[in-house]
C-alpha positions as CSV (number, residue, x, y, z in Angstrom):
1,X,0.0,0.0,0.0
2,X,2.9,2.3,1.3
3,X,5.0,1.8,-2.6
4,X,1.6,2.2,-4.3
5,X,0.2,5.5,-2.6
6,X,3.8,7.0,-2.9
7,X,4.0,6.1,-6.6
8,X,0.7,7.7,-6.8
9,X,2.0,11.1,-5.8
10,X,5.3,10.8,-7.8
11,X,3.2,10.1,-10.9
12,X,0.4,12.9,-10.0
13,X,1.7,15.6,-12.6
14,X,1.1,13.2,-15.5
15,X,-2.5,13.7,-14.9
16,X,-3.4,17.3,-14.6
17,X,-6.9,17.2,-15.7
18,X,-10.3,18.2,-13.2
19,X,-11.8,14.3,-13.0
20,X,-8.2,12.6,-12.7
21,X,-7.2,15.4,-9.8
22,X,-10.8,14.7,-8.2
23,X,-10.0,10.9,-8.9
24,X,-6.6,11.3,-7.5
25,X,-8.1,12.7,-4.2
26,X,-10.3,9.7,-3.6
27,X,-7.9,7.1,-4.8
28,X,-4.9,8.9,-2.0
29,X,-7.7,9.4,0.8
30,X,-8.9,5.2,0.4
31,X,-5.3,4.3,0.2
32,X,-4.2,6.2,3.5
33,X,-6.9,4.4,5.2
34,X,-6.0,1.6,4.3
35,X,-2.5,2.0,4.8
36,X,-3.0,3.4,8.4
37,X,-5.3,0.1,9.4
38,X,-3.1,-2.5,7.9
39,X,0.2,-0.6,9.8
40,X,-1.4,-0.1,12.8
41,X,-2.1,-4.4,12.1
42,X,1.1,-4.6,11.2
43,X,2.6,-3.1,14.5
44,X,0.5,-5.2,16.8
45,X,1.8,-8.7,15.2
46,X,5.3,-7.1,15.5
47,X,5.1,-5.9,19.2
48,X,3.8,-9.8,19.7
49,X,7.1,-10.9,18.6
50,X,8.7,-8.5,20.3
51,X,7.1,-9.1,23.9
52,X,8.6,-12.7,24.7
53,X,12.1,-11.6,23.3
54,X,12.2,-8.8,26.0
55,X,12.0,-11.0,29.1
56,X,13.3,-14.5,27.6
57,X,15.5,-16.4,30.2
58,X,15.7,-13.2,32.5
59,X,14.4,-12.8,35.9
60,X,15.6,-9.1,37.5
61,X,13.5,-6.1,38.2
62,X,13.7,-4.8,35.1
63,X,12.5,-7.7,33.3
64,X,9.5,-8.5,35.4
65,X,8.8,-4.5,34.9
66,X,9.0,-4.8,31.1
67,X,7.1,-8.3,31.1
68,X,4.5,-6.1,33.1
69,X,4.2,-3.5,30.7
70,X,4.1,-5.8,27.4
71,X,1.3,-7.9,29.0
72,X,-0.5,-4.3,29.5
73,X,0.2,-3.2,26.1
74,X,-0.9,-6.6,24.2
75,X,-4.0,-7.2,26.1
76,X,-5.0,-3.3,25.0
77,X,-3.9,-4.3,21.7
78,X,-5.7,-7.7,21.6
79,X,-9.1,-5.6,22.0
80,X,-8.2,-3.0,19.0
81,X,-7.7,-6.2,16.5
82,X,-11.2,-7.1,15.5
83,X,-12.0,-3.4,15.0
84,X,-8.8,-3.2,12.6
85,X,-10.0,-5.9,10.7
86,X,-13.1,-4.7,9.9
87,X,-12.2,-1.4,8.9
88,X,-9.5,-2.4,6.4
89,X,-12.1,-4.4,5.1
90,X,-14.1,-1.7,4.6
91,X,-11.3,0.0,3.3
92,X,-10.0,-2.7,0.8
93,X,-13.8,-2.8,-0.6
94,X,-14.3,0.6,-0.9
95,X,-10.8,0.8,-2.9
96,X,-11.7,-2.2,-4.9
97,X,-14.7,0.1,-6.5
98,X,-12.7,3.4,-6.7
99,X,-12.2,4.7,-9.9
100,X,-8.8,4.9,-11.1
101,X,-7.4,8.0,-12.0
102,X,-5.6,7.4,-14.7
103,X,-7.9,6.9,-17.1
């Protein structure tokens, strides 16, 4: 999503006309929505990874602290999941039907 919205502004000038700029607008503002949901995805399943690896094999202050915090922060991110899905669902349909604005 990320190479394809940034493409879409590096190729922007080579369509200048009223309907592609409208066009344009609507294709950039369904693919930063969708972008935004899948990172924000993308960033939970990473901090999952990243949880165990913090406290593996280690038993000090510091570690329990840190274990505390990244059982905090994935149970709040557990709950923000389903809503994630859905709306980049939403989003991925609605930028399935958008007009491109190239043509």
């Amino acid at each position: 999503m990320k190479k394809l919205r940034y493409a879409s502004d590096f190729f922007r000038r080579l369509f200048a006309g009223r309907k592609a700029k409208k066009r344009l607008s609507g294709f950039k503002a369904c693919l930063t929505d969708l972008q935004d949901h899948l990172g924000a995805l993308n960033d939970i399943a990473v901090h999952q990874k990243l949880g165990p690896k913090l406290v593996a094999g280690k038993s000090n202050t510091k570690v329990r602290a840190r274990a505390f915090a990244a059982r905090i922060v994935s149970g709040r991110e557990q709950s923000e999941i389903e809503p994630l899905l859905k709306a980049a669902d939403i989003d991925a349909q609605k930028f399935a039907r958008i007009q491109p604005f190239w043509t």
